[in-house]
MITOR-946340 format. One record per residue (C-alpha): z, x, y; residue number from 1; chain. Coordinates in nm, 4 decimals. Example, Ala and Ser with C-alpha at 12.3 -4.5 7.8 and 13.67 -1.06 7.14 Angstrom:
@up 0.7800, east 1.2300, north -0.4500, num 1, cadena A
@up 0.7140, east 1.3670, north -0.1060, num 2, cadena A
***
This chain:
@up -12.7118, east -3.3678, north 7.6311, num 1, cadena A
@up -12.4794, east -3.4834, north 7.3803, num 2, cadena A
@up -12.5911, east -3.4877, north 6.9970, num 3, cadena A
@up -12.6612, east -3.8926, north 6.9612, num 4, cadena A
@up -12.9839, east -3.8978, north 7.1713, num 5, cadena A
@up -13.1048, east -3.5780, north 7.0121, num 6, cadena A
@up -13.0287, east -3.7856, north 6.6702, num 7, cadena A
@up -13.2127, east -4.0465, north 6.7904, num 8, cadena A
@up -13.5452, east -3.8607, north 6.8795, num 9, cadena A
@up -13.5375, east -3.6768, north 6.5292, num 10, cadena A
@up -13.4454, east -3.9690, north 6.3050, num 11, cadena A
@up -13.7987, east -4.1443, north 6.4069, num 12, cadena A
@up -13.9903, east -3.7723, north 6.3522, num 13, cadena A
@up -13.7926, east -3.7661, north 5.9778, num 14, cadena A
@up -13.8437, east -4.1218, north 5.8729, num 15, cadena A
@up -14.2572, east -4.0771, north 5.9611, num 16, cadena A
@up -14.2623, east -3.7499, north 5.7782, num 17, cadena A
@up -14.2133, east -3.9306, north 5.4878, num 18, cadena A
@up -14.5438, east -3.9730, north 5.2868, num 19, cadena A
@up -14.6857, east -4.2321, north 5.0049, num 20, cadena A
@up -14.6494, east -4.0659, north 4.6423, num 21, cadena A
@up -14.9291, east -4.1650, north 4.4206, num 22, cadena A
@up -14.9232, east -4.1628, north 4.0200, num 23, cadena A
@up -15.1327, east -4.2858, north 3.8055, num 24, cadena A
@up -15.0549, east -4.5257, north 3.5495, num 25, cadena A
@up -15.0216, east -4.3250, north 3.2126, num 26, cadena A
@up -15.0307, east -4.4894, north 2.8546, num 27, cadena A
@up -14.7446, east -4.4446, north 2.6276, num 28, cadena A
@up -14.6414, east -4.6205, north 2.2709, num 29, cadena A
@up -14.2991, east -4.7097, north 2.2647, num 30, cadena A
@up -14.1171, east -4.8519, north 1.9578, num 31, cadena A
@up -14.0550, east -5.2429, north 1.9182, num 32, cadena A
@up -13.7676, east -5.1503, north 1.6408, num 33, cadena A
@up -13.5621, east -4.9424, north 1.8792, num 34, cadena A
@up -13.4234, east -5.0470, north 2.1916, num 35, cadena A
@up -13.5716, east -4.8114, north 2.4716, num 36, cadena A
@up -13.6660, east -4.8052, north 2.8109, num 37, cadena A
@up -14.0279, east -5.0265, north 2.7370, num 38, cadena A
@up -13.8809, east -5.2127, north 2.4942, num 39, cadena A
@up -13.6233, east -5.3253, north 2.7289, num 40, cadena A
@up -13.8486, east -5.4214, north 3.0222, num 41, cadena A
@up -14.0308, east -5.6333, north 2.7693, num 42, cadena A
@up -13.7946, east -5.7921, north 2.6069, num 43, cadena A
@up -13.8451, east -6.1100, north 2.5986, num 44, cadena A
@up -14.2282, east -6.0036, north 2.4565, num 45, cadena A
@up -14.1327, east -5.7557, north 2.1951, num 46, cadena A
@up -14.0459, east -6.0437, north 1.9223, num 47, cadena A
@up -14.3842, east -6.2059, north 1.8706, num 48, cadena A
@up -14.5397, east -5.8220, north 1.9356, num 49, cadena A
@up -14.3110, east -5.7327, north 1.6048, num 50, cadena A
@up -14.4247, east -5.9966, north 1.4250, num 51, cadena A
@up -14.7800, east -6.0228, north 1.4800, num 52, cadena A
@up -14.7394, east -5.5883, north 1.4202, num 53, cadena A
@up -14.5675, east -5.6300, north 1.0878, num 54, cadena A
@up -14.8066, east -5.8949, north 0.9983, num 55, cadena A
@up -15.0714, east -5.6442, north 1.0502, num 56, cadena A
@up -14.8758, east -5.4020, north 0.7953, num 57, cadena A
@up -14.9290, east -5.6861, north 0.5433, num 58, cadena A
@up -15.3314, east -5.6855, north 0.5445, num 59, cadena A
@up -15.4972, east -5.4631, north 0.2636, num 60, cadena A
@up -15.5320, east -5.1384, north 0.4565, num 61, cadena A
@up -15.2820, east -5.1843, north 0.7201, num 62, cadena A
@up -14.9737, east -5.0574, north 0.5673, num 63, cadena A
@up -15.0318, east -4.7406, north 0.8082, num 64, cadena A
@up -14.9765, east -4.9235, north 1.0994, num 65, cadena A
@up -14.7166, east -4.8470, north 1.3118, num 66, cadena A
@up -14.4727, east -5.0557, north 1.4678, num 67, cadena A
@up -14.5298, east -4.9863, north 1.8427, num 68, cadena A
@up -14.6231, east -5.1286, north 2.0950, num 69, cadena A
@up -14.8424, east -4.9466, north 2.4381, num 70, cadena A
@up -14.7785, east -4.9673, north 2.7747, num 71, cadena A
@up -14.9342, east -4.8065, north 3.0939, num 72, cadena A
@up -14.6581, east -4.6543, north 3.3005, num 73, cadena A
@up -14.5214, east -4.4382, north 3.5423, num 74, cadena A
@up -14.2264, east -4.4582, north 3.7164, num 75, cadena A
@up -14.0635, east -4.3196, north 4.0535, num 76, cadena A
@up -13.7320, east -4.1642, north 4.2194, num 77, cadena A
@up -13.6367, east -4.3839, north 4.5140, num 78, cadena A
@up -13.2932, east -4.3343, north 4.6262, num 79, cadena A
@up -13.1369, east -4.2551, north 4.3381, num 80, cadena A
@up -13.2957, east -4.4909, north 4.1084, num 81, cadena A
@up -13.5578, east -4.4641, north 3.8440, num 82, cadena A
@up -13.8790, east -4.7234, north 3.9708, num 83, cadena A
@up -14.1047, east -4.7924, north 3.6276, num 84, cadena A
@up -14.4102, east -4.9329, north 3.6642, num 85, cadena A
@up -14.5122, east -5.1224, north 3.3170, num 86, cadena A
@up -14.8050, east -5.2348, north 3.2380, num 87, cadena A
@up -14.8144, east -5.3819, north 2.8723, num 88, cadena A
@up -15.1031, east -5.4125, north 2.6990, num 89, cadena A
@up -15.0283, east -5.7153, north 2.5243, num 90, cadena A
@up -15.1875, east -6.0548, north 2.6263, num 91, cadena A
@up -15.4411, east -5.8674, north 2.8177, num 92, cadena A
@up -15.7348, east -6.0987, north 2.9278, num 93, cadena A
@up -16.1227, east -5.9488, north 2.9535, num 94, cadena A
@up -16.2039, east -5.8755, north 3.3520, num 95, cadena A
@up -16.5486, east -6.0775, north 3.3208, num 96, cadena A
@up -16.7324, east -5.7867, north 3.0631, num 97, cadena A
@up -16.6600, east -5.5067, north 3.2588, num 98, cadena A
@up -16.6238, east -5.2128, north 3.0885, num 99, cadena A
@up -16.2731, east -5.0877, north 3.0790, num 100, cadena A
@up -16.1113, east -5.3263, north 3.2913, num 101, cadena A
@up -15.8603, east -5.5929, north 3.1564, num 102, cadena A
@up -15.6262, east -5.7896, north 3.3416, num 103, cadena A
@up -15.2256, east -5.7142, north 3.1898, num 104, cadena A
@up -14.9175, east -5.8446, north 3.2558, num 105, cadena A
@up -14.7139, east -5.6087, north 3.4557, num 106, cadena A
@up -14.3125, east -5.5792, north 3.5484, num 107, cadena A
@up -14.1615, east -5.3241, north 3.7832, num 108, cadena A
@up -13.8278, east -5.2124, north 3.6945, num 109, cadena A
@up -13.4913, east -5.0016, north 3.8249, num 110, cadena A
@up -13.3362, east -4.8663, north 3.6289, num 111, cadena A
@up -12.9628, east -4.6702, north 3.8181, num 112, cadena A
@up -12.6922, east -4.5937, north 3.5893, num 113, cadena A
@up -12.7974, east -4.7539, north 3.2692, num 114, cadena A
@up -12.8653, east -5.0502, north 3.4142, num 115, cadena A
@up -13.2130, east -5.2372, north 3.4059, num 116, cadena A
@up -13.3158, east -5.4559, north 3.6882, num 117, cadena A
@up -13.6630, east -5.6311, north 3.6616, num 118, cadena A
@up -13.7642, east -5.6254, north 3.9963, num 119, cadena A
@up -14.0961, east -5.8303, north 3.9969, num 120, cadena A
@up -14.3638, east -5.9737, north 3.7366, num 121, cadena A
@up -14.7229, east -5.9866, north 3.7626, num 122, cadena A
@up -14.9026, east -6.2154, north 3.5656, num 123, cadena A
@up -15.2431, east -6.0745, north 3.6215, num 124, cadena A
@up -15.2922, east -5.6906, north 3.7435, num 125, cadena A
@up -15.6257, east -5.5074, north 3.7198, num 126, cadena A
@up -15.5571, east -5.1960, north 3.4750, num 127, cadena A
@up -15.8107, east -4.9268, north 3.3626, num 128, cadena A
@up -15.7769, east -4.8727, north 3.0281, num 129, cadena A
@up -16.0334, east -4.6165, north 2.9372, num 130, cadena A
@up -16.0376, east -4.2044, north 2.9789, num 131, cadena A
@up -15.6451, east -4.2322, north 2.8528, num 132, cadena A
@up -15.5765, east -3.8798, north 2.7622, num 133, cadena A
@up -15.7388, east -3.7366, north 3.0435, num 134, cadena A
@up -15.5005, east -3.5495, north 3.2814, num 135, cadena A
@up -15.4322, east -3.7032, north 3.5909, num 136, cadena A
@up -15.6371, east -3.4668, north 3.8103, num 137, cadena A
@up -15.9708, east -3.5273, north 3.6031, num 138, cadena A
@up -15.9636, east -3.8828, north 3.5187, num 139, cadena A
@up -16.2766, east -4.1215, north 3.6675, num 140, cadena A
@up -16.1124, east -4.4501, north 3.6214, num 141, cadena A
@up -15.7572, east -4.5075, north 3.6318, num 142, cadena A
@up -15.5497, east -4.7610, north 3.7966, num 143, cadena A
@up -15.2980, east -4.5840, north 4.0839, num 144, cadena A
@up -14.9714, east -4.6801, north 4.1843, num 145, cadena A
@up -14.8080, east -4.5681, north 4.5307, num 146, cadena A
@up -14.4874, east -4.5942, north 4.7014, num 147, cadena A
@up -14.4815, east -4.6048, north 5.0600, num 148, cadena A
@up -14.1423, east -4.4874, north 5.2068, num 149, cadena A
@up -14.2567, east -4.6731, north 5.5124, num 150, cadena A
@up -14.2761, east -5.0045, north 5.3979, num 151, cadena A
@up -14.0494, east -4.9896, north 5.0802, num 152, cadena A
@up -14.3707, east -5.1042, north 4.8852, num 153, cadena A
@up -14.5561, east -5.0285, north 4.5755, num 154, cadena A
@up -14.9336, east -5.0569, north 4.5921, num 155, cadena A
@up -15.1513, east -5.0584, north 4.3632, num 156, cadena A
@up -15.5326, east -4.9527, north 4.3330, num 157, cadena A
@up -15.7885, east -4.8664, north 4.0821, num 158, cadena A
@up -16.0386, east -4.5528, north 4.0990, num 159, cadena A
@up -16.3731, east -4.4851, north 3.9470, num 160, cadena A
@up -16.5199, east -4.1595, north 4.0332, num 161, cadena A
@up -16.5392, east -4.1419, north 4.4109, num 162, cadena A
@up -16.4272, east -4.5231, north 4.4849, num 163, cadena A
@up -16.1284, east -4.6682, north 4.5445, num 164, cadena A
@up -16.0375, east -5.0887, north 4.5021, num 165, cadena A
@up -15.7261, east -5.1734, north 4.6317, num 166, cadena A
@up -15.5600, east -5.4384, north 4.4871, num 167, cadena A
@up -15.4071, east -5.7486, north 4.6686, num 168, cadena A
@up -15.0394, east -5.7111, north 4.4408, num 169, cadena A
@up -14.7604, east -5.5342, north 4.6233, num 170, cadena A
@up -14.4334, east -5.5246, north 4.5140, num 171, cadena A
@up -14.1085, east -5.4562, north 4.7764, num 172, cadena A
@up -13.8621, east -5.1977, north 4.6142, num 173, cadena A
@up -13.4929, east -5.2421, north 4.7376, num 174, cadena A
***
């Protein structure tokens, strides 16, 4: 038997042994002076965020405020490139009164070499934003994303307690 058929069988067996990774979505500040990784996805929003920001600074009492801006990220290794997730929490819209739910704009990102790609936008995606320093492995609510090797997709879901919503947005990762 020469060694292409046997390649054949395995390469099947490999590619299925490949599972979904899971993370959930973490928040972070990031700077809207400095040009970073979050400040860089969100570009084109980080303007009006500093100005609204330093207007804030300008109130009696608000000199203290920072000039930062808060995402809910994570991000993934896919063949050789960095995959962010970024959820900003900016222009988020109430989920109909329920608690801790808001509805954010949301990019996914590569980033390879330097370069930034913005892979796809969503207008609208269903974020937890409560329990946020909880680690990962104790958290009730929190909004999941997960690559699947399989299809080249990122899911996403959100989690309270013991139940699980998936969510209709996908996004294909090339």
């Amino acid at each position: 038997m020469s060694a292409a058929p046997i390649l054949a069988i395995l390469a099947p067996l490999s590619a299925s042994a490949e599972q979904a990774i899971s993370h959930r979505l973490m928040p972070q500040t990031f700077s809207l002076t400095d040009s970073n990784l979050q400040a860089r996805i969100w570009s084109d929003q980080v303007p009006e965020m500093l100005k609204f920001r330093k207007y804030l600074q300008s109130t009696p009492g608000g000199a203290d405020k920072p000039l930062v801006g808060v995402v809910y990220t994570s991000s993934f290794e896919i063949e050789g490139k960095q995959i962010v997730v970024s959820v900003i929490s900016n222009n988020c819209a109430n989920a109909g009164g329920v608690p801790d739910l808001l509805f954010c704009p949301a990019r996914v990102a590569s980033l390879s070499a330097g370069k930034l790609e913005v892979l796809a936008g969503i207008p609208d995606l269903l974020v937890t934003v409560s329990e946020t320093e909880a680690p990962q492995s104790s958290a009730r609510k929190a909004t999941i994303a997960t690559y699947d090797p399989q299809t080249h997709q990122i899911a996403f879901a959100n989690v309270d307690g013991n139940e699980r919503t998936e969510l209709p947005q996908k996004v294909v990762v090339r």
